[in-house]
C-alpha positions as protocol buffer text, in pm:
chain_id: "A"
residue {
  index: 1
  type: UNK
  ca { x: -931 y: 1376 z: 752 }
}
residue {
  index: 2
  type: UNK
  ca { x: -1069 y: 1018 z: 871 }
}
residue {
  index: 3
  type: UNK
  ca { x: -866 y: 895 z: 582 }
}
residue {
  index: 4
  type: UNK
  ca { x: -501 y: 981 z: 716 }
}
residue {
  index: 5
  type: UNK
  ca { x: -661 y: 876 z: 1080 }
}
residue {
  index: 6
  type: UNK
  ca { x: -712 y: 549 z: 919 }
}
residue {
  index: 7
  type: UNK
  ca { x: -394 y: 531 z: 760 }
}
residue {
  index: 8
  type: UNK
  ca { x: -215 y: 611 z: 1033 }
}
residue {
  index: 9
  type: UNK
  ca { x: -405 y: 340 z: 1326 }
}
residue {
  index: 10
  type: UNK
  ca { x: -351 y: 132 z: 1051 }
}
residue {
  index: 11
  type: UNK
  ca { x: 15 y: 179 z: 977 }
}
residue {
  index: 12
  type: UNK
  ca { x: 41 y: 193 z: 1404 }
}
residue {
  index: 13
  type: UNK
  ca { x: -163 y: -181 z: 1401 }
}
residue {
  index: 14
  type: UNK
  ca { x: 127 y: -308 z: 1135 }
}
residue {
  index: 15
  type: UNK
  ca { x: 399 y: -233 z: 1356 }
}
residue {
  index: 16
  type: UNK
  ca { x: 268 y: -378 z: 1675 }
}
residue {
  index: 17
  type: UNK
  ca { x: 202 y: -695 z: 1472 }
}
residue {
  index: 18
  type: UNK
  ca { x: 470 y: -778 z: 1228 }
}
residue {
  index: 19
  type: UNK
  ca { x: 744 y: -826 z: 1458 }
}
residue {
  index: 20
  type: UNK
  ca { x: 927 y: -599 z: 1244 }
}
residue {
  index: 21
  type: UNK
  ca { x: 917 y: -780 z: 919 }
}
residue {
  index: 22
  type: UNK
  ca { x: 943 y: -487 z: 695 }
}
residue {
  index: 23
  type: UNK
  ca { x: 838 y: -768 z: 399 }
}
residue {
  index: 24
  type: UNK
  ca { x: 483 y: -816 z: 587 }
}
residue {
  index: 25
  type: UNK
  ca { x: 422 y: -505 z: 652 }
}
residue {
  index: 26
  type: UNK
  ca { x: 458 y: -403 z: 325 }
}
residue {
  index: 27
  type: UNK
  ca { x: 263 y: -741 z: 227 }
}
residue {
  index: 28
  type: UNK
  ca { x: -52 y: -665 z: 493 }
}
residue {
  index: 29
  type: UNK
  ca { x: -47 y: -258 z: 372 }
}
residue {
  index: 30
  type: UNK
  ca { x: -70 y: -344 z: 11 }
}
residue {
  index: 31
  type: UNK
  ca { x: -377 y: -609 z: 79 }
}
residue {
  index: 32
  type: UNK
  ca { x: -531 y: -312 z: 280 }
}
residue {
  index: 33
  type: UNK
  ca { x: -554 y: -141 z: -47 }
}
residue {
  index: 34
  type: UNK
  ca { x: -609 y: -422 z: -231 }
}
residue {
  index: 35
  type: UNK
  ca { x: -924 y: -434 z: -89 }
}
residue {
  index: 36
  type: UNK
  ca { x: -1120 y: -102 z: -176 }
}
residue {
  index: 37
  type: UNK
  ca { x: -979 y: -105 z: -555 }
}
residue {
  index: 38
  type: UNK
  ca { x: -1211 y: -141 z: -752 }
}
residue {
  index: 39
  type: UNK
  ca { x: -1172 y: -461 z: -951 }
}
residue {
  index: 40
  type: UNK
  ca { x: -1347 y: -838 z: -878 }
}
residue {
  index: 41
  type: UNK
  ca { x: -1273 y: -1053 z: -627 }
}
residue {
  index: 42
  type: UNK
  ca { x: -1105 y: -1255 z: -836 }
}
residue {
  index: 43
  type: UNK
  ca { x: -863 y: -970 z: -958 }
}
residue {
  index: 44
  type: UNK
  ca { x: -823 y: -855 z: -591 }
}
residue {
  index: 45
  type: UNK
  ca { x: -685 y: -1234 z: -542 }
}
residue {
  index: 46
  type: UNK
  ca { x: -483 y: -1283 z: -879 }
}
residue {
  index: 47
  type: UNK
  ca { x: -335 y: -933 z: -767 }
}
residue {
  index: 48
  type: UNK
  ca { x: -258 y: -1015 z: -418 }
}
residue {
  index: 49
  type: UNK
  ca { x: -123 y: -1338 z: -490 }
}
residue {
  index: 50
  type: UNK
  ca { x: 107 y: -1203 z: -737 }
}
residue {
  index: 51
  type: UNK
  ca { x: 208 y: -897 z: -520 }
}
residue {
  index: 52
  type: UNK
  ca { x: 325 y: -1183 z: -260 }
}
residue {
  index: 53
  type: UNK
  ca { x: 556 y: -1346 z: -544 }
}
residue {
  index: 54
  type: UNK
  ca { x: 718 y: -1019 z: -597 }
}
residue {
  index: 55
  type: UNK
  ca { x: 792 y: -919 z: -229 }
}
residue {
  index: 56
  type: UNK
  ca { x: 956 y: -1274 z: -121 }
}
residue {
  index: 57
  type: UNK
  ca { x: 1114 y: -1292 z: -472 }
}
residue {
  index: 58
  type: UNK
  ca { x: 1521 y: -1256 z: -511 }
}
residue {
  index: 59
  type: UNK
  ca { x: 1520 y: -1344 z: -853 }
}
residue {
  index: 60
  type: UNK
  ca { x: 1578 y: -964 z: -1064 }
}
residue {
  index: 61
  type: UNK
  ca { x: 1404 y: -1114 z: -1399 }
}
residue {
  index: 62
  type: UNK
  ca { x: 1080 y: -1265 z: -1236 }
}
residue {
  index: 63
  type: UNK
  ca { x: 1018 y: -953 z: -999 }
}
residue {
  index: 64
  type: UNK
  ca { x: 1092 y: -772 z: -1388 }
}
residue {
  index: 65
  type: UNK
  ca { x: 801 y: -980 z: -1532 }
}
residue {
  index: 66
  type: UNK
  ca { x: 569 y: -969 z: -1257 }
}
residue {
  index: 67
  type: UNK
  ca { x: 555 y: -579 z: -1213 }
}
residue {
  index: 68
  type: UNK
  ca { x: 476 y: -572 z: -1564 }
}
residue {
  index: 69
  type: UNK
  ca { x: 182 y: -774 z: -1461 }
}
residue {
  index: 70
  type: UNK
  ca { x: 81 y: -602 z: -1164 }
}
residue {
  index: 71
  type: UNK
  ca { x: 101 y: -250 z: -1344 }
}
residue {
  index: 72
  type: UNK
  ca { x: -199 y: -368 z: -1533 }
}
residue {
  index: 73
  type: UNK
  ca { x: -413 y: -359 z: -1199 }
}
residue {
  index: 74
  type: UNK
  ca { x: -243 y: -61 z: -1008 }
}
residue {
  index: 75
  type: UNK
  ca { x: -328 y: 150 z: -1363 }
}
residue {
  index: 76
  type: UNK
  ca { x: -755 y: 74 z: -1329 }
}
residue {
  index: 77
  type: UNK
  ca { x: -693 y: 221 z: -1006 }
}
residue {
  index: 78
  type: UNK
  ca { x: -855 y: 612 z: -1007 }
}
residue {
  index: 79
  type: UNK
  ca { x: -765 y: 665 z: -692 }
}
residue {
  index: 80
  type: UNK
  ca { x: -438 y: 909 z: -749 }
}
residue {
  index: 81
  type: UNK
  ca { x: -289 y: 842 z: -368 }
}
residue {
  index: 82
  type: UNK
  ca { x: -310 y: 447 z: -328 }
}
residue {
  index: 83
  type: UNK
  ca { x: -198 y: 381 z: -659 }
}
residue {
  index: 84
  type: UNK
  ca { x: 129 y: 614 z: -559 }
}
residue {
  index: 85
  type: UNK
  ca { x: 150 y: 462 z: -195 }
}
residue {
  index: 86
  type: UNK
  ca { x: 92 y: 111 z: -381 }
}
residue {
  index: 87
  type: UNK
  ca { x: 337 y: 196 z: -605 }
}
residue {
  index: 88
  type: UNK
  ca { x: 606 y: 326 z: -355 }
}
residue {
  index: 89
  type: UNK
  ca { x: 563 y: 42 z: -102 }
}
residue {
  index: 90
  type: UNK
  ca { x: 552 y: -241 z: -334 }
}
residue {
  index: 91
  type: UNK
  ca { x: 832 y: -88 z: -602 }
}
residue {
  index: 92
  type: UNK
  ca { x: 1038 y: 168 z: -418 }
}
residue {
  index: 93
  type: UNK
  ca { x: 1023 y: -3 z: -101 }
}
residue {
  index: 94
  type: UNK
  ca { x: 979 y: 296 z: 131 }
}
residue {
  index: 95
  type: UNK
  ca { x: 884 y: 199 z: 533 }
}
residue {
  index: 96
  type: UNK
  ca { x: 577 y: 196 z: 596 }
}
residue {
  index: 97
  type: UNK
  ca { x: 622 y: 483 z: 847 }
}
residue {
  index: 98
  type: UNK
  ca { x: 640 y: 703 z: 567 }
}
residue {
  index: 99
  type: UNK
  ca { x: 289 y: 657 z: 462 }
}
residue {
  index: 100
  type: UNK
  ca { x: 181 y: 793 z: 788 }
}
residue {
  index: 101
  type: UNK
  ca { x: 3 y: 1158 z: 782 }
}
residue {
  index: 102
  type: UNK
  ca { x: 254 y: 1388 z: 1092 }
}
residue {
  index: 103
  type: UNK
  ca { x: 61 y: 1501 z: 1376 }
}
residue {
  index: 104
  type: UNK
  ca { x: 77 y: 1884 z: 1220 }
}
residue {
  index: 105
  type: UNK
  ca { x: -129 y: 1775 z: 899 }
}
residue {
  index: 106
  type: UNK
  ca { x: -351 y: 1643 z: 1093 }
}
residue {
  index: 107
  type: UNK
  ca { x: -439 y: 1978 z: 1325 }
}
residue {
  index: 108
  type: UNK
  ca { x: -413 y: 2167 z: 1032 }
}
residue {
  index: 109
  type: UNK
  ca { x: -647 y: 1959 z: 844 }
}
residue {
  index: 110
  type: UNK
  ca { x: -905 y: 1962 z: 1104 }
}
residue {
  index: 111
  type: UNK
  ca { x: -890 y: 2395 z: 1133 }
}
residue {
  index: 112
  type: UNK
  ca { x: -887 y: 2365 z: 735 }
}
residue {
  index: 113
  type: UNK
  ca { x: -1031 y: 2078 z: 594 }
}
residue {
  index: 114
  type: UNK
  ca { x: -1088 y: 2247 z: 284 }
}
residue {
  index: 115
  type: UNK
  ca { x: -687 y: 2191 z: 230 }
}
């Protein structure tokens, strides 16, 4: 599936240049899929810009209001699997290694690709 290969070189490419900041990586990954939803530029901004607030915010009651904002956008996604890995990265905060497709998925999705 060139999909998970993507994922995956692209979840590689995060960890080579973040110097570990799990906060960036998460940052960089969700701009990835910023990118192909489909909303305007402008929404693709408004969104990124507030996805940044959220991830370098302490403050309980603003990250509170600003999901409530950003669920707006991540719901006009159709695309089932980024808005779950959106929504896991940015609200569940799980690594970014866990988004990565293992090396058996990937054999058995090239003998079965109807899977």
């Amino acid at each position: 599936d060139e999909r998970a290969l993507a994922i995956n070189n692209y979840v590689n490419y995060l960890k080579e240049t973040c110097n570990g900041s799990e906060k960036l990586m998460r940052l960089k990954y969700i701009s990835y899929l910023i990118r192909y939803m489909d909303i305007t530029y402008k929404e693709k901004e408004k969104l990124l810009d507030l996805v940044k607030q959220y991830i370098y915010s302490n403050i309980e009651h603003e990250k509170n209001k600003l999901s409530k904002i950003i669920d707006v956008y991540i719901n006009k996604e159709e695309d089932e699997k980024s808005k779950i890995n959106f929504q896991n990265i940015l609200y569940d905060k799980k690594r970014i290694e866990s988004l990565k497709y293992s090396e058996l998925y990937l054999c058995l999705y090239s003998i079965f690709p109807f899977m």
